[in-house]
C-alpha positions in Angstrom: 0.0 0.0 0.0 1.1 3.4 -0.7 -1.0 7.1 0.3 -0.5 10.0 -1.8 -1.2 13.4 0.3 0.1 16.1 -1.8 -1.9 18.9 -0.8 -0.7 21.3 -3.9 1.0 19.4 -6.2 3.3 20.7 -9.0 1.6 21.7 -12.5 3.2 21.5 -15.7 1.8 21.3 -19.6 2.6 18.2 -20.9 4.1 17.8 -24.6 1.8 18.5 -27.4 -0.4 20.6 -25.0 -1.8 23.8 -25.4 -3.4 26.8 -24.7 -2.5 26.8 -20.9 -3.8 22.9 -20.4 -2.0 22.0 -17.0 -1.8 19.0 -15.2 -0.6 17.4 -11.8 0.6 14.1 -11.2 -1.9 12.7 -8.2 -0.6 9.1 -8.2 2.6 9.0 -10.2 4.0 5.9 -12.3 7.0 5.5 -10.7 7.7 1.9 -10.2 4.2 1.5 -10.7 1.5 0.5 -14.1 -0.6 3.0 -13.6 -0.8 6.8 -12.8 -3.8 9.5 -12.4 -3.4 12.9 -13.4 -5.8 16.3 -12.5 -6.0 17.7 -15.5 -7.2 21.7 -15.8 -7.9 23.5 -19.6 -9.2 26.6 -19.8 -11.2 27.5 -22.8 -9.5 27.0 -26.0 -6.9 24.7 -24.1 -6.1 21.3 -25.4 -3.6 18.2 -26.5 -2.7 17.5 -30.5 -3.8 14.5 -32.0 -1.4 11.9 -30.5 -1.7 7.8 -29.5 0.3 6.1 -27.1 2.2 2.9 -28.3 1.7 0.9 -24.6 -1.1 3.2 -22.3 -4.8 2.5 -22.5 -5.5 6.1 -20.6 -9.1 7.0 -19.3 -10.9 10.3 -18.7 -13.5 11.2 -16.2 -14.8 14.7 -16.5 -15.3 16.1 -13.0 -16.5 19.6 -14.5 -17.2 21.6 -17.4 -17.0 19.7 -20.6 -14.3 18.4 -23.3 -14.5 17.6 -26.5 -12.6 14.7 -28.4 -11.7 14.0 -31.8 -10.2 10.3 -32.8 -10.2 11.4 -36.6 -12.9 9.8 -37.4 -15.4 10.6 -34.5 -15.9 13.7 -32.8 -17.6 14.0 -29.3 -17.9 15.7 -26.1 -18.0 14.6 -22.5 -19.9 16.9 -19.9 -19.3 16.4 -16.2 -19.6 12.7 -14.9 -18.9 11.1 -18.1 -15.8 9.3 -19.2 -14.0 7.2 -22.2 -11.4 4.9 -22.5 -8.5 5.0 -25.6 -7.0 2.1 -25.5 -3.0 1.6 -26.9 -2.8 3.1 -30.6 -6.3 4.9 -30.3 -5.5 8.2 -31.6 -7.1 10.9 -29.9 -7.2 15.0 -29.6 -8.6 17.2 -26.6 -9.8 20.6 -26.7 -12.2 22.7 -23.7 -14.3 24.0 -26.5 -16.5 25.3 -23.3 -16.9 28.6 -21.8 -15.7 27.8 -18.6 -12.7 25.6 -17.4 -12.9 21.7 -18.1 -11.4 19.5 -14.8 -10.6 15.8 -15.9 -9.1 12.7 -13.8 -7.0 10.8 -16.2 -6.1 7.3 -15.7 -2.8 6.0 -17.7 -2.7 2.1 -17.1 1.3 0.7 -19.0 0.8 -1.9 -21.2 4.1 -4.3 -21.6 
């Protein structure tokens, strides 16, 4: 067992990210297979289309709303609503909103 109690973790905007999209690292990977993020976009905020080759990462909306587009389907999740991209699944964020979109994301390692 291990308890995270970082009160005020350290932002930072991850590669590919934009528009002042920040994030903090609640449960790092570490040693681990498995890390969850807060992640905080103000309007017009967002991540370029990208995959990942070995992470299956999910996102639960805790408030606002954010759109997604995989390149062939465009959606958007409001608050309480999630979806999984599994490894390869390309994918592209952007708080198309008028107030600030708040996200958990989930990043499980695949080997």
């Amino acid at each position: 067992m291990k308890i995270w109690r970082e009160k005020n973790p350290e932002t930072f905007t991850p590669p590919a990210h934009f528009g002042g999209l920040k994030v903090a690292n609640i449960v790092p990977f570490g040693d681990g297979e498995f890390s969850v993020q807060v992640s905080r976009a103000p309007p017009g905020a967002g991540g370029e289309m990208h995959h990942h080759d070995t992470w299956s990462q999910v996102f639960y909306v805790l408030g606002g709303e954010l759109t997604f587009d995989t390149g062939r389907e465009k959606f958007t999740l409001h608050a309480g609503e999630s979806v999984l991209f599994e490894p390869k699944d390309p994918h592209h964020t952007l708080n198309e909103g008028k107030g600030d979109s708040t996200s958990l994301v989930f990043t499980i390692k695949h080997e």
